[in-house]
N, C-alpha and C positions, 0 to 999 in steps of 0.2 A: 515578690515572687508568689505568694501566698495570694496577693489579688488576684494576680493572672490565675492559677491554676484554681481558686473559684469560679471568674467567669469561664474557663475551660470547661470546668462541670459542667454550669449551666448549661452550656453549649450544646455540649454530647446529649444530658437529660432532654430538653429543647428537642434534638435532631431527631431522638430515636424515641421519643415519646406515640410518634407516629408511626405505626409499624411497617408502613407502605414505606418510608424513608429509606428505611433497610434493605428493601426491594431494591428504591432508585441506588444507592449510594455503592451494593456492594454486591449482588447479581446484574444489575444492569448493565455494568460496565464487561461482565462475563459474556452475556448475552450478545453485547457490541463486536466483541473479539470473535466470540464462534461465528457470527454475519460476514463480518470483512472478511475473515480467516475462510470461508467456505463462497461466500456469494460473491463479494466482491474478487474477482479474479481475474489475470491476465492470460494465463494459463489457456489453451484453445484444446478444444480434444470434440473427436465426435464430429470432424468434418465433414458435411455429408456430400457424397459426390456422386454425378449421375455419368454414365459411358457413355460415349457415340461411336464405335468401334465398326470402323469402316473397312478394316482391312480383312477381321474373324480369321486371322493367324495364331497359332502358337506365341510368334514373339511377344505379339499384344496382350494374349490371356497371362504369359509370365509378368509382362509391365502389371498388370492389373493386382495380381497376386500380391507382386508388393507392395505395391501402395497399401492395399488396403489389410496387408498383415502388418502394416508397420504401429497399428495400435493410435493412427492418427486419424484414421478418414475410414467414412463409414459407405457400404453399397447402399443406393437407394434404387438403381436399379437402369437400366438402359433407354436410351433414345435413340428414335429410330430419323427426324427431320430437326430441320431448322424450328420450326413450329415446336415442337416439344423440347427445347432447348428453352424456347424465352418461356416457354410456360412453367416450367419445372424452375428455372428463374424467379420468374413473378411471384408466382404463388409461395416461394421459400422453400420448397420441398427437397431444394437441395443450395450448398453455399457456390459450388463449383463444378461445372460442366467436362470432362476430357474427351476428345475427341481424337482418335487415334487415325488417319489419314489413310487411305488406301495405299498399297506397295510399302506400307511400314517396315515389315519385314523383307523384303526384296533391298531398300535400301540401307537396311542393317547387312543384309549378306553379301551386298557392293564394298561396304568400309563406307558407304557416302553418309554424310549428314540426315537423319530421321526426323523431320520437325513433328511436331504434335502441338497442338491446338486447346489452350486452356480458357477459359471463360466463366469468372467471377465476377458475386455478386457484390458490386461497390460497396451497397448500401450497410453492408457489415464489413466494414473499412478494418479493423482490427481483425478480424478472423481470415478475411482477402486476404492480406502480409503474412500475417503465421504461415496459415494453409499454403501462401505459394513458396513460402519460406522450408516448410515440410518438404513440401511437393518436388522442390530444386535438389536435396539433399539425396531424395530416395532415387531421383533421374540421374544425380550424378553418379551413385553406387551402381545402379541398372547399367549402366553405360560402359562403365567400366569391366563389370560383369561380360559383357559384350566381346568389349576388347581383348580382352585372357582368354574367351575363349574361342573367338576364331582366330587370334595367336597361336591357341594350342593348337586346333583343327589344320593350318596350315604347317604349322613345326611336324606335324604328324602325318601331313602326305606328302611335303616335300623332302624330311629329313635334313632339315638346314639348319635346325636347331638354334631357329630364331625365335628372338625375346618381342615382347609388344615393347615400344618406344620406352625410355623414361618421360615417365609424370609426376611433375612436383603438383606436390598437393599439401596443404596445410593442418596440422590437424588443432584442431579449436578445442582447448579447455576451459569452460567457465571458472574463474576462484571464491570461493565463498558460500556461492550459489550454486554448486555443480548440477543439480538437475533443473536448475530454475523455477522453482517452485515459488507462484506469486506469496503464497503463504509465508516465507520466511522473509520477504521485503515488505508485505504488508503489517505482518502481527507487530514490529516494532515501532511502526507508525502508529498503528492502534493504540499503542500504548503511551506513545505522547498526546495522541491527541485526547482519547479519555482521562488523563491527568488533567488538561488543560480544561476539560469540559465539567469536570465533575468539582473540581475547587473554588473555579469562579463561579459556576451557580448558585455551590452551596454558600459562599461569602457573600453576592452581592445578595441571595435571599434570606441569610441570619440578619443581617443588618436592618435592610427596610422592613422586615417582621416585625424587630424592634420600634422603627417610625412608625408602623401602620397600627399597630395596638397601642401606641403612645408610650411605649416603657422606654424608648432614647434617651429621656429629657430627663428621667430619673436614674438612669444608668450614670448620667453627664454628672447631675449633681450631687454624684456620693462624691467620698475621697479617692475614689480611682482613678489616678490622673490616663490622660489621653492615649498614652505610647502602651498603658498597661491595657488597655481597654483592648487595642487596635491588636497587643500583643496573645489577650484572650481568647478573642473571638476567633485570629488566623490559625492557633495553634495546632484547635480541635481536627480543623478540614486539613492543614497540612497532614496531620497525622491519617486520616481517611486517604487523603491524596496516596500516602507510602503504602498505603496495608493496599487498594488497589496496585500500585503496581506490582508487587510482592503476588498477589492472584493472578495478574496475567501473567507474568514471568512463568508460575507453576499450571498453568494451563498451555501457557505457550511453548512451556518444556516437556512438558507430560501430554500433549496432545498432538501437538501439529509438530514436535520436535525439532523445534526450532534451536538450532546449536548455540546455548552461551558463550563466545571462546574466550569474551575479556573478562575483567573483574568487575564481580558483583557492585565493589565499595564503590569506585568510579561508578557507577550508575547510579547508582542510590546521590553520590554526590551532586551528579549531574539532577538530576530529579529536585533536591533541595534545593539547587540553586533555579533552576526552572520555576518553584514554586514561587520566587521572588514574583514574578512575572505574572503567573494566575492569581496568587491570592491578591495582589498589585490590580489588575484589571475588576476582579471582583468588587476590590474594596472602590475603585470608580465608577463601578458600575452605581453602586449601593448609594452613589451622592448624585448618580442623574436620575435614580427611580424610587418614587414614593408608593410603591405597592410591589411585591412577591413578582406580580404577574409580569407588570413593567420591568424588575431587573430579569425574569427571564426572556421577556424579546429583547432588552437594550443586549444583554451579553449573547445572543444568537446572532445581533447584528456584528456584532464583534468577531466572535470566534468565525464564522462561515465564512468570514474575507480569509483571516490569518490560515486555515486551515487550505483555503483554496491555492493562495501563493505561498504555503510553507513547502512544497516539494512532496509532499503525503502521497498524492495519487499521481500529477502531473510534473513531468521535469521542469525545474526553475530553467533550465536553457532554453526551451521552447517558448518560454513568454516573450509577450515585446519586452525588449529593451527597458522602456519605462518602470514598468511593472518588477524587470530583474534587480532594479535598484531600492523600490519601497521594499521587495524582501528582505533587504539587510535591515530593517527596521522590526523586523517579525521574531519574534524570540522561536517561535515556532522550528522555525528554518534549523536552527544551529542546535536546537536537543534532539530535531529529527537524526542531523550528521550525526551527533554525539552517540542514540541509541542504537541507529546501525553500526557505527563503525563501532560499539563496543562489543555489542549483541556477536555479527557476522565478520567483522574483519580480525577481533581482538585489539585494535586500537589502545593505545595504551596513552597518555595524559602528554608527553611529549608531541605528537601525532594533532591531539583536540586542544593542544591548547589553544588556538586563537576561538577558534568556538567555544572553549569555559569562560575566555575575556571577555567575548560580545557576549556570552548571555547574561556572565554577572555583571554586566555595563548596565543592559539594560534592566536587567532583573532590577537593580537597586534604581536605577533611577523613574522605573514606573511605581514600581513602593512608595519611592518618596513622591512623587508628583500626587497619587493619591490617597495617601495620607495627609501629607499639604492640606489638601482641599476636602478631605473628612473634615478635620480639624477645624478649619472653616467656617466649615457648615453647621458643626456640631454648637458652636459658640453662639 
């Protein structure tokens, strides 16, 4: 035990002897979190929209009204042709066009169907869906608004004391996520995936530093056997691995207030066992790169796949087929489930357990696969 927790020192001494280290190892990862947390988002606001208002009724300036008090869609201001439609298009100046049809109001005060006329810009394919998704919500309230009150209008000159029709309608509660804010589905992801990033680099780059200034071979031949060696080196970065997540957790709680609802211990659990997994990848990395520089492209080749099919930013159901099944191979995948459903559902170990199984499946069996072949190589 005493060997280990020698090369441990070394380790730390080593890591932080460079004071930029500290930078990468223990802001940068903050850094990471405030970017997804603010820039990276799904979140649509500021829809900018421009009128064609053919009719210049009352009913339409009220259509107008709410839309754009609804805190979702912004005036950019009127068109008057067809021509200033596609230009106001082209040029981006606005995401979406309304076009309110002459006799608008004439056939609201019939009871008849009012179409109106919308026109978005494809080419911001995500903001097109929100916005017409907004856009449906505030039409169906409008409409309804409609209904009550030339109901009332007519209850009140005929005296018949007639009701508007019954309308089922649904009322949608999100759970978890009640105002949907990307920031509470992202910050979690961020924080597997900066574990993942920050332990394999620092592993696969302690190691070949060692080969590249030639101290390996002298490491090899004291009495440190193998497993103590392997056990020294991982220790250090596991423990940098915990103290980061412990920072984002306290940024993520204290900033973007992101609700804890499960237990702490089960993360931190999950997180160890996860580490199987990074310091595992590192330590193969460190046996196919003989310089710093090379284990940090061989592990960027690495993580950017895992990171793209772990579920982080794009749903695993939307991929081919193909693709939905090498994810079962991705440890990534199943600490993502684990830290949301700890973080946002409160999930408790009954619930995760088949994702603690697969990840300590595979967590141990990439350890060992590269270990194996340190071993190997070291001889």
């Amino acid at each position: 035990m005493w060997r280990i927790l020698y090369i441990t020192r070394k380790e730390l001494i080593q890591a932080f002897r460079d004071r930029r280290m500290v930078f990468i190892i223990f802001v940068g990862p903050l850094l990471q979190l405030l970017l997804f947390g603010y820039a990276v988002t799904t979140d649509v606001k500021n829809i900018t929209v421009a009128v064609m208002d053919l009719d210049h009724s009352k009913a339409g300036r009220d259509l107008q009204r709410a839309i754009f008090h609804s805190g979702y869609f912004t005036d950019v201001g009127a068109v008057d042709s067809q021509s200033d439609i596609e230009g106001v298009l082209v040029h981006g100046r606005a995401d979406m066009v309304l076009v309110i049809p002459r006799d608008f109001a004439k056939d609201l005060e019939r009871g008849q169907t009012a179409p109106l006329q919308v026109l978005l810009d494809g080419a911001e394919s995500n903001s097109a869906t929100v916005g017409m998704g907004y856009l449906g919500k505030i039409l169906a309230t409008y409409t309804q608004d409609q209904i009550s009150v030339r109901m009332s209008m007519l209850t009140a000159l005929t005296g018949s004391g007639m009701r508007p029709n019954p309308v089922t309608t649904a009322e949608t509660r999100f759970r978890y996520n009640p105002e949907l804010k990307s920031s509470y589905y992202m910050v979690p992801g961020v924080l597997a995936m900066i574990l993942m990033i920050v332990t394999m680099i620092l592993t696969g780059m302690a190691i070949t530093r060692e080969r590249e200034i030639g101290t390996i071979e002298q490491i090899i031949v004291t009495p440190v056997k193998p497993w103590q060696l392997i056990a020294g080196k991982m220790l250090p970065f596991a423990t940098i691995g915990l103290i980061d997540v412990t920072l984002i957790l306290i940024v993520g709680v204290g900033h973007f207030h992101i609700p804890v609802v499960g237990s702490l211990w089960l993360l931190y659990s999950a997180a160890i066992i996860f580490l199987f997994t990074t310091l595992g990848l590192g330590l193969y990395v460190s046996t196919l790169a003989n310089t710093q520089q090379q284990a940090i492209f061989v592990a960027f080749l690495v993580m950017m796949p895992a990171i793209t099919i772990s579920g982080f930013m794009f749903p695993i159901a939307n991929m081919p087929e193909a693709v939905q099944y090498l994810t079962y191979l991705n440890p990534l995948r199943y600490f993502l489930i684990i830290v949301r459903g700890i973080v946002l559902k409160g999930n408790d170990f009954d619930i995760l357990a088949p994702q603690f199984g697969a990840l300590l499946a595979l967590g141990i069996t990439v350890f060992t696969l590269a270990t194996l072949r340190f071993r190997k190589m070291s001889r």
